[in-house]
N, C-alpha and C positions, 0 to 999 in steps of 0.2 A: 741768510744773513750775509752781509757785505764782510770781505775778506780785508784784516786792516791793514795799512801798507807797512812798507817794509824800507828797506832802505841799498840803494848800490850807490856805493861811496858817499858824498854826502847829498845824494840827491835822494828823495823821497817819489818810490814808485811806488806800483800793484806786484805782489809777489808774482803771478805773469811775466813780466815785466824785466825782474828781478833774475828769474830763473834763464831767460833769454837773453838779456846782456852777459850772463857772467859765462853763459855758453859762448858766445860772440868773443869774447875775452881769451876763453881757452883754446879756440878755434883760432884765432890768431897767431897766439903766441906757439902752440904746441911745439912745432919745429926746431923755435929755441929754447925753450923753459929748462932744460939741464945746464946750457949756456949761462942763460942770463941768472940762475941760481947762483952761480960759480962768481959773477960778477958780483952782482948786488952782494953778497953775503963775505965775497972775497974768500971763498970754498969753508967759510963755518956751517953750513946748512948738512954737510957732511957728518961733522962732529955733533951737530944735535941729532941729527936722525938716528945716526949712533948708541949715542944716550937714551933717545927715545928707546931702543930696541935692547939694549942692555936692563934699563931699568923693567921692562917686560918679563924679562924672568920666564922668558919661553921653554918649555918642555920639547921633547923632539915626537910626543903624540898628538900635540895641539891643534886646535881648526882656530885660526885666526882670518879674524876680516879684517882689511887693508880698504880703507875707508877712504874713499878721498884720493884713489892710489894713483892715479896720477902717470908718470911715468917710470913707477914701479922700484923706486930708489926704495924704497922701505922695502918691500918683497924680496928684492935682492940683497939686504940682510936677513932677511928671516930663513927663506928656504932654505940653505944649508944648515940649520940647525933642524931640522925637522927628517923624521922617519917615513916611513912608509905611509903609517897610519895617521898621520899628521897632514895639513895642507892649509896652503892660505887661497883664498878670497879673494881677488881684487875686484873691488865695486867703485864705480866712478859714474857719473851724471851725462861725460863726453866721450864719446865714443874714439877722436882723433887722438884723445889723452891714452886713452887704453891701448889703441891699435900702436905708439909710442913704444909706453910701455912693455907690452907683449914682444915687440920685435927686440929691444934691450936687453927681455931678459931671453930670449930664444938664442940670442949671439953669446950669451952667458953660459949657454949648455942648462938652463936652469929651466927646465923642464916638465920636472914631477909632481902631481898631485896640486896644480895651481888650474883654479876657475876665474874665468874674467865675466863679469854681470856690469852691465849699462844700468845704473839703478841711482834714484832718488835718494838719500841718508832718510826722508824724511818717509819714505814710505819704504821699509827695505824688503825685497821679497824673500825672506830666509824665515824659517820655523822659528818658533820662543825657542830660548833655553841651547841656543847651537852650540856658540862658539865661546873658547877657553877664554880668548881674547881679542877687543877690538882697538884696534889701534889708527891715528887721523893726525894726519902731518901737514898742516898749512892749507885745512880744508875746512874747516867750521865757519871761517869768517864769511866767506861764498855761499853758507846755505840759506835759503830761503828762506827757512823758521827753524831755527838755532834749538826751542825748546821742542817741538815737532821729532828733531831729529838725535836728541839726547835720549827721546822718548821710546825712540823704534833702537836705538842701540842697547838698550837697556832691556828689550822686548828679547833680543836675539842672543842677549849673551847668556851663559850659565850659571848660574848658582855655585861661586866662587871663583866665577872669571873677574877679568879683569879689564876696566878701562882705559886708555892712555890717548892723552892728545897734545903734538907738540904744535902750541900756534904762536904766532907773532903776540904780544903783550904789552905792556906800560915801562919802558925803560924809568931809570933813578932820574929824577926830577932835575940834576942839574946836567945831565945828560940831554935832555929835551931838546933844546936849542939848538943844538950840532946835529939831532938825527933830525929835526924835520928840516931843517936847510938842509942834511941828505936827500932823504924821504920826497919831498917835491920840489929840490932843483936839480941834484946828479941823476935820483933816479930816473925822470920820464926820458932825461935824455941820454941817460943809455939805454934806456929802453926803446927811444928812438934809432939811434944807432946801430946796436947788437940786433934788435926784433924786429927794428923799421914801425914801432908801433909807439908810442909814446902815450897815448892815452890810455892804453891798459895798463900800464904801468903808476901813472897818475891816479888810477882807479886801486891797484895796488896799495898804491900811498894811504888814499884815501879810508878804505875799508879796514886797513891796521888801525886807525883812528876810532874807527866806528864799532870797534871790536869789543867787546866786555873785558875790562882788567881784571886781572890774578881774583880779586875775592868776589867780583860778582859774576863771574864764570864756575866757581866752585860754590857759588852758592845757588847755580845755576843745574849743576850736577847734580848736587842734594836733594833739590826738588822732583829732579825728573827721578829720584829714588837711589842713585846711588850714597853709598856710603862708604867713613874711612878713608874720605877724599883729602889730600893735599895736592901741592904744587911744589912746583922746583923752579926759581929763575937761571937763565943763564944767558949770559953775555950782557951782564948789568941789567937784566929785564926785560934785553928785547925782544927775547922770547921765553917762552914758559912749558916746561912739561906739566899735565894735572894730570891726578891718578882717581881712580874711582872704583868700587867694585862692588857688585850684585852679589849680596850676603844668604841671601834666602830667593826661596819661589816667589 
């Protein structure tokens, strides 16, 4: 059976397609993506990942997977709170994002009991039932097949873990107007500027648009079997924590 298309930014591809531009995308930027975080966000992306890792409610035994991990800003709040018996995961799709990250946190001193996996969301290769908790920071909107990969997080985590994902979301309605004159006219061109790339950043734009809002993202959760799910907005809605957790086997 033919595989139905999918979407990067607002253009409509073949999940093929889909999975290779947004590689192309991270493969670009890599070098500045801490940079141009700081920009675009004016250093709040800080403060949410924060939040994200506070509300997680981490134990210092835990095996957490770092989903989406990027250049490893999430990891670098987690591992200090973790013991010996504890460790996180970093799993990411690109390998340039990782190799980032690992050098980050190796200048950190930050060390101990951390795995890096080149891996799919949609296909994860870890055991049912792993980890305490999985956690995904400005990575859902990039995957291929969104319900695919709720599905395999749901596969891996434990029977009273936890899920958390901070993504970009539907700011308050009279807000609208001022972020998308941000959103596709400051953004691509300081994305041109800072990254020398301008259309990943337009792509950027694009794919917060195309992203599922606050109640059909959690009711997106629901399905793929989590439960006890809510969300948190912050910064007027432009971004959202949602929480989810694996009650039973």
């Amino acid at each position: 059976m033919q595989q139905k298309n999918t979407h990067f930014g607002y253009q409509d591809v073949s999940p093929e397609e889909k999975t290779s531009e947004v590689g192309r995308v991270f493969d670009s930027v890599a070098d500045k993506y801490d940079l141009m975080n700081d920009f675009m966000s004016l250093g709040l992306h800080r403060l949410w990942k924060r939040q994200l890792v506070h509300l997680a409610n981490i134990r210092p035994h835990h095996r957490i997977l770092d989903l989406a991990a990027g250049t490893a800003d999430i990891t670098r709040l987690l591992a200090p709170k973790l013991d010996k018996q504890g460790g996180v995961t970093l799993c990411d799709p690109n390998r340039v994002m990782l190799e980032h990250g690992r050098a980050k946190l190796v200048d950190r001193g930050l060390l101990r009991n951390l795995e890096f996996v080149q891996a799919m969301a949609e296909n994860l290769p870890f055991r049912e039932n792993h980890f305490d908790r999985v956690v995904l920071g400005f990575g859902l909107r990039n995957f291929t097949d969104k319900t695919q990969a709720l599905q395999s997080m749901y596969r891996v985590l434990r029977p009273g873990g936890q899920l958390m994902i901070l993504e970009f979301s539907r700011p308050e309605k009279w807000l609208q107007g001022a972020y998308d004159a941000y959103s596709f006219g400051l953004l691509p061109r300081l994305g041109s500027v800072v990254a020398r790339d301008a259309q990943s950043y337009r792509y950027l734009a694009e794919s917060i648009r195309m992203h599922p809002d606050q109640e059909t993202l959690q009711a997106m959760l629901e399905t793929a079997g989590f439960q006890a799910c809510d969300y948190l907005d912050f910064s007027l809605g432009i971004v959202c924590i949602h929480r989810g957790y694996k009650l039973s086997a």
